[in-house]
Residue, then its C-alpha position, 0 to 999 in steps of 0.5 A: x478575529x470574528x468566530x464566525x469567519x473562523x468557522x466559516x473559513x474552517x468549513x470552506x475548507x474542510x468542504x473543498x477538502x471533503x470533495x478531494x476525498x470524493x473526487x480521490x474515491x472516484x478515480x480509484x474505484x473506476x475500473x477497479x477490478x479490470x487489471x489482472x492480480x499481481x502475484x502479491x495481489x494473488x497472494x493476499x486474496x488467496x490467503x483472505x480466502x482461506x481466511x475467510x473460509x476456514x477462520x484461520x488467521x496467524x501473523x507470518x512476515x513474510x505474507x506482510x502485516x496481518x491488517x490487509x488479511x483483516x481487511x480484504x477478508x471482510x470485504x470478499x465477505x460482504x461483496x464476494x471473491x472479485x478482483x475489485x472486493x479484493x482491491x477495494x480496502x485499500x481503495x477506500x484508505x487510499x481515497x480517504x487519505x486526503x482527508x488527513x491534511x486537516x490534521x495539519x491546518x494549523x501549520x498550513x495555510x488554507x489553500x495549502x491545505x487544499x492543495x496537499x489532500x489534491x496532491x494526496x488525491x491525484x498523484x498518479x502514484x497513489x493512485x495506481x497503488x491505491x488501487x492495489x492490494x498490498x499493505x504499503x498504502x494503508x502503511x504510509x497513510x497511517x504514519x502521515x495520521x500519526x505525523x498529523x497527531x503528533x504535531x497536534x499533540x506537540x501544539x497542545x491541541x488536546x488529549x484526543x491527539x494522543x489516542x489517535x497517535x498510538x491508533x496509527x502507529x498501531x496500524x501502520x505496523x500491522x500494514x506492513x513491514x516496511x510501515x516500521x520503516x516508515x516510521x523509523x525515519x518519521x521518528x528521524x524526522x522528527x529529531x533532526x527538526x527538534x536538535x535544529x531548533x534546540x540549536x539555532x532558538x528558532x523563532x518557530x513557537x511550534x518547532x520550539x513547543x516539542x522540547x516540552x511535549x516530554x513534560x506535558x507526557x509526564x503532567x498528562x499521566x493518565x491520558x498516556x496511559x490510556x494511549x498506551x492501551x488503544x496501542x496496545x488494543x489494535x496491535x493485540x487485535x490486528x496480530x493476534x491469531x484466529x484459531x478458526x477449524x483449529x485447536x490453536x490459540x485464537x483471539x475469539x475462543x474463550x480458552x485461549x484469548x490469553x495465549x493469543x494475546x501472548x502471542x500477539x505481543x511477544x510472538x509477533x516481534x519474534x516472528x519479524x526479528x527472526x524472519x526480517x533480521x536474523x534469518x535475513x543475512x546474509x542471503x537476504x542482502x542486496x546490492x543497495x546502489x541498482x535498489x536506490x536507483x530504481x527507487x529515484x527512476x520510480x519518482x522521476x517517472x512517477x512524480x517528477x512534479x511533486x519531487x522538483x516543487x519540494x525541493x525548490x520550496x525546501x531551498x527557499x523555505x530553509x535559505x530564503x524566508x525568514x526560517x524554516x517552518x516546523x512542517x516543511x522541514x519535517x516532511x522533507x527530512x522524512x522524505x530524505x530518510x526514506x529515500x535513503x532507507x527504504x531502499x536498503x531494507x526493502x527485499x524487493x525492489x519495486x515501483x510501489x516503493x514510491x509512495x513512501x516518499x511520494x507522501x511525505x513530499x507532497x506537504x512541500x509541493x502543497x506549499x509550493x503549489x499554492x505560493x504559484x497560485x497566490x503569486x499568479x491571483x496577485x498578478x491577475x489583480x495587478x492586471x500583469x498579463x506575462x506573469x498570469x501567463x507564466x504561472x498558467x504555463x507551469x500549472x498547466x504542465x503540471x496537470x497535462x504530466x500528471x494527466x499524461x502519467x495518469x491515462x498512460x499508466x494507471x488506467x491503461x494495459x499494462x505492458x512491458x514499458x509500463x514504469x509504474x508496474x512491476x514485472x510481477x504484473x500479468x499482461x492485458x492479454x491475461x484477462x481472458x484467462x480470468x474471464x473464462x475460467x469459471x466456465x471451462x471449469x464448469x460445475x464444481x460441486x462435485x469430489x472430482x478434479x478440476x484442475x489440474x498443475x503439471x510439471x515439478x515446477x508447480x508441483x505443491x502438496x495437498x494442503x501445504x499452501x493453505x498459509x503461509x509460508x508455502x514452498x517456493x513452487x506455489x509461486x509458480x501457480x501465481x497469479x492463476x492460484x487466485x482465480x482457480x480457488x475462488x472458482x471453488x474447483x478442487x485441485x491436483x498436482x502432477x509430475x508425470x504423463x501417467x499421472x496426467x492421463x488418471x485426470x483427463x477423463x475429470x480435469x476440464x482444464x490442465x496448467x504447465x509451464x509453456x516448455x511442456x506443451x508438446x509433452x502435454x499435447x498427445x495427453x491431451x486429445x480433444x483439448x484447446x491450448x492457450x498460452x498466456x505470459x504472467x508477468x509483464x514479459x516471459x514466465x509463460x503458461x499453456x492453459x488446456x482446456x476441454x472441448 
């Protein structure tokens, strides 16, 4: 084959592919900040405050992996404490996401590769929660990378492969608990699709190349071991502690750099055996059939078209073609592990649980996207009007669906009948309280108090909740925690009328629970109520606020 057309053809591509990553950044950037936090969000952006503030960082699991407090805390540095600075390191990972479908060129055909960075791009799912600050995006978009480099690495493309494997695995454990997930049953995937060729002598030379991946290892000793350290480099640099104002171990100060790096390397898998494992059961179990179910609820409802397609090319790849190819098996298997997986090992059952089937399968139905639109240039050319119209047909329902999901979920208020929105999500209607706040505030340069929390449910110490892990009552502040601190305004707790009434004369504005208005309301003469709910429906607040 000609070089040039070679080239040509890899630079059309990785063009149309550069552009879904543009058009991927632009779709989770507008807007960005207009939704209220979600608690977790509230959680993330709270503590990357404290972070940012006191240089304090340590690796707790039950806060999620320490590369989202890294992240989100040099963005709140460089664009200040908003909702879209707190959003926007997720955003960029999610919208560059596209940009690793060139990893799989050579077990994809070009218009299969633009087709996966589209789906990576605009699946409704990725976007709502790339545009959410929590660690599962940048999870799953680190184990497709190492997908990606593992399976360049199984074809001999080069040492470069190796290092950027062990960079994503890296990565993806410090995004999230649940990127161990991830890759556990990537790693299933991968040995389902290595026993089948092993088996059956499948003519797959890529499939058949991963029984000697283990010997080119042994013949490439030293850049293993150099992969070994940009592994063992991230996962110290991410999991490390920050000493900061304390006198604890800290990765920057010179006389500990050696017990942070213990720390990083045997605390950190203490921490998350013992918080995740050991100290999870039984009261962390849970019913795995409701979990499972909400899972599927959230891909039929999310990404029904992304789900049927790899089903139907996964049947017709492994029943129907010459064999199964390396790569669409690969995916579908990874996808069928997480389905089966995460429910079970996830603590929460929530929407964002999507993503980590969404990307898997999104390899399938590029495949199965670009055989309809082959099939449909072929009957262009033949001049076959009732098969053009056909394949125009299923592709148009494809865009008004995604299309549909995408105005009426992503982009619009959330409500209760949102499916793609946990319940921990605060209502539209909560913005007023994030508007507003800095100006019933007012001026907080001062010793005095200016918020107030009333009541035993959102009764917390001074001080217990600056890290995690915080009484399960600072739950209760959530979202409000958030937007109160990145106010600057000094805080109290109170139980009691007498209490409340040391802090009118200084506190501008009180927060309670909705069931204490009337105990509040003969307190506070010359206040304004205001009643918000904090998630999508119930757990209300009243606001006073001064006149």
């Amino acid at each position: 084959m000609n070089p040039s057309r070679v080239e040509s053809r890899f630079d059309r591509v990785a063009l149309a592919v550069g552009a879904l990553a543009l058009v991927a950044l632009a779709v989770r950037l507008v807007g960005l900040g207009a939704r209220p936090v979600h608690w977790d969000e509230a959680r993330v952006g709270y503590w990357s405050l404290r972070y940012l503030e006191s240089g304090y960082l340590t690796y707790r699991p039950v806060a999620g992996g320490p590369l989202v407090y890294i992240l989100t805390r040099t963005s709140l540095s460089l664009f200040g404490t908003s909702d879209f600075a707190l959003r926007l390191p997720v955003a960029l990972v999610g919208a560059a996401l596209p940009l690793v479908a060139l990893l799989f060129r050579s077990h994809l055909d070009d218009d299969e590769t633009v087709a996966f960075a589209a789906v990576l791009a605009l699946s409704p799912l990725l976007v709502y929660y790339g545009r959410f600050a929590r660690g599962d995006v940048l999870a799953i978009a680190f184990a497709l990378a190492a997908f990606g480099f593992g399976l360049r690495l199984a074809d001999g493309a080069g040492r470069r492969n190796a290092y950027g494997l062990a960079a994503a695995v890296a990565l993806a454990i410090a995004s999230s608990g649940l990127g161990i997930v991830a890759l556990a049953c990537l790693a299933v995937a991968g040995l389902l699709v290595f026993d089948h060729a092993a088996l059956l002598r499948s003519s797959d030379p890529a499939a058949m190349r991963l029984g000697s991946l283990a010997a080119r290892v042994r013949g490439n000793s030293t850049p293993a071991a150099r992969a070994v350290l940009v592994f063992v480099g991230l996962y110290v640099f991410t999991f490390a502690p920050r000493a900061g104002v304390t006198d604890d171990a800290g990765l920057y100060s010179p006389g500990t750099i050696i017990a942070a790096i213990d720390v990083a390397l045997f605390d950190s898998v203490r921490r998350f055996l013992g918080v995740r494992v050991e100290h999870r059961y039984p009261g962390g179990t849970h019913e795995y059939l409701p979990y499972l179910a909400d899972f599927l609820e959230t891909l039929a409802g999310a990404a029904l078209p992304v789900t049927l397609i790899a089903v139907a090319v996964f049947v017709a790849d492994r029943y129907t073609s010459g064999g199964p190819r390396t790569v669409v098996a690969a995916a579908v298997y990874w996808a069928g592990a997480t389905i089966v997986f995460v429910p079970m090992l996830t603590e929460v059952s929530a929407p964002w649980l999507g993503v980590y089937a969404v990307v898997p399968l999104a390899i399938p139905a590029a495949v199965g996207l670009a055989a309809l639109a082959r099939w449909g240039r072929r009957a262009l050319d033949a001049g076959d009007a009732p098969r053009v119209a056909a394949v125009a047909l299923v592709l148009l329902a494809l865009v008004a669906q995604t299309g549909a999901v995408a105005t009426s979920e992503v982009y619009a208020p959330s409500d209760r009948d949102t499916r793609m929105a946990h319940y921990a999500q605060p209502s539209h209607e909560f913005t007023e309280f994030r508007d507003n706040l800095s100006t019933w505030v007012g001026p907080t340069d001062d010793d005095a108090v200016d918020v107030v929390y009333y009541g035993s449910s959102m009764y917390v110490g001074d001080g217990v909740a600056d890290f995690p892990p915080v009484p399960e009552r600072w739950g209760e502040r959530l979202p409000m925690a958030w937007y109160v601190h990145r106010t600057g305004a000094d805080t109290r707790s109170v139980t009691s009328p007498v209490e409340l009434r040391e802090s009118v004369d200084t506190a501008p504005v009180v927060v309670a629970s909705a069931d204490e208005r009337s105990t509040l309301a003969p307190v506070l003469e010359g206040y304004v109520a205001h009643e918000y709910d904090t998630g999508l429906w119930g757990r209300p607040i009243v606001v006073f606020v001064r006149k």
